[in-house]
C-alpha positions, 0 to 999 in steps of 0.5 A: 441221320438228320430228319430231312435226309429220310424225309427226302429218302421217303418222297424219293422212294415213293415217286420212284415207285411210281413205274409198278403202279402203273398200266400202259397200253403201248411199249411207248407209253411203258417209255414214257411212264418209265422216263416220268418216274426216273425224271420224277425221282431224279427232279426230287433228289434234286430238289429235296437236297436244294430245299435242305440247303436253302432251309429245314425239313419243310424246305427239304420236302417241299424241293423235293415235290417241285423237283419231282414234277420239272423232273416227271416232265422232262423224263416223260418227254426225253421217254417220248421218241417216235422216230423208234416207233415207225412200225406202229404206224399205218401209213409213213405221213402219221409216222413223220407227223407224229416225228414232228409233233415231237420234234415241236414239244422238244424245241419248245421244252427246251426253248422255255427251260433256256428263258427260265435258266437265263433269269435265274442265271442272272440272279444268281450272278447278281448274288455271287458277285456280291457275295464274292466281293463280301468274302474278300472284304471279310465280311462273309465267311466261307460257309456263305461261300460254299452254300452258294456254291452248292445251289449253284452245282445242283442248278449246274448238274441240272443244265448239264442233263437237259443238254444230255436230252436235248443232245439225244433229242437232236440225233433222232431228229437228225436219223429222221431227216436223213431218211426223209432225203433218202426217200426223196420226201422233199416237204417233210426234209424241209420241216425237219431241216427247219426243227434241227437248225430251230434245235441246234440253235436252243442247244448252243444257248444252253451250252452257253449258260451252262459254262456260264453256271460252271464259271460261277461255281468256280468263283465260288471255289475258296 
C-alpha cells in the first residue's frame, strides 16, 4: 500500500474519531458535533486523495487537513437545524429568531461557496481547454487527461454535496414558513419568504456551476 494512502487512513480515522471525545450539553449540540465530525472525515478523504493526485505523501496530508476543516464546517452547519427544535424554546419568537439566524448562516455559506466554486471553475475551464487542445494535437498524453479529470470529479462530487445540504436546507426553510402562514404570523412569513426566494436563488447557481463542472469532466473523458 503506498505511503499516502495510510497517511490518509490515519488523518481520516483520527478526525472521524472526533465524535467520542466530545461532551455536548444539548441533542442539538450532539447534532452539530456529529455533523462537524462526518463533514470533517468526508472533507479529509476528499482532500487527502486531491493533495495525492496534485503530489506526494506530503500533498496527501496536507488536502486531507484543508479538507478536513471546509468539511467540519459545512457539517456543523447542514447539523444545525433549529426548525426540529422548537420544544426547546420558551416562547415561539426565540424559536422563528433562531429559525432565521439559520436560515441567514445557511445563505451565506452557501453564497461564499458559489464565489469561490466560480473562481475555481473558471481555472479550471482555462486548464481543460488548453489541456484538450495539447491532447488532440498530441502534445499530452492521456495520463494529462485523466489526472485532470480526476480533480475535476472530486470538485464535482463535492458541488454535488453541497446542493444535497442546501436542497435539505431549503425544506426546513419551506416547513417553517408554511407554519408561520398557518398561525397567520404575517412579519415572520414575510422574512421567511425573503430567505427561501434568497436560497432558492444561490441553489439555481450552483446547479449551474455543478453542470458546468460535469461538462468539463466529460471533456476530459478520452
Amino acid at each position: 500500500m503506498k505511503r499516502w494512502i495510510v497517511a490518509l487512513m490515519v488523518v481520516t480515522l483520527s478526525v472521524s474519531g472526533l465524535t467520542s471525545c466530545a461532551t455536548t450539553k444539548s441533542d442539538r449540540q450532539q447534532t452539530q458535533t456529529e455533523g462537524a465530525a462526518v463533514g470533517a472525515a468526508a472533507g479529509a478523504l476528499l482532500g487527502g486523495i486531491f493533495g495525492a493526485i496534485t503530489g506526494d505523501t506530503k500533498g496527501a496530508i496536507a488536502g486531507a487537513a484543508i479538507g478536513a476543516i471546509a468539511g467540519g464546517v459545512a457539517g456543523y452547519a447542514y447539523g444545525t437545524h433549529v426548525a426540529d427544535e422548537k420544544e426547546k424554546y420558551a416562547h415561539e419568537e426565540d424559536w422563528l429568531d433562531a429559525c432565521i439566524a439559520s436560515a441567514e448562516k445557511i445563505n451565506r455559506d452557501t453564497m461564499k461557496y458559489n464565489e469561490k466554486l466560480a473562481k475555481d471553475i473558471k481555472t479550471l475551464d482555462a486548464e481543460t481547454a488548453s489541456l484538450k487542445a495539447a491532447y488532440l494535437e498530441k502534445k499530452a498524453e492521456k495520463s494529462a487527461m485523466d489526472k485532470e479529470k480526476e480533480k475535476i470529479d472530486i470538485k464535482l462530487a463535492e458541488a454535488r454535496e453541497t446542493l444535497k445540504r442546501a436542497r435539505f436546507e431549503l425544506e426546513n426553510q419551506e416547513k417553517v414558513l408554511a407554519e408561520t402562514k398557518a398561525k397567520k404570523n404575517e412579519v415572520y412569513a414575510k422574512k421567511f419568504e425573503g430567505k427561501i426566494e434568497e436560497l432558492n436563488g444561490y441553489i439555481a447557481e450552483l446547479k449551474i456551476q455543478t453542470e458546468a463542472l460535469a461538462s468539463m469532466s466529460q471533456r476530459m473523458t478520452v
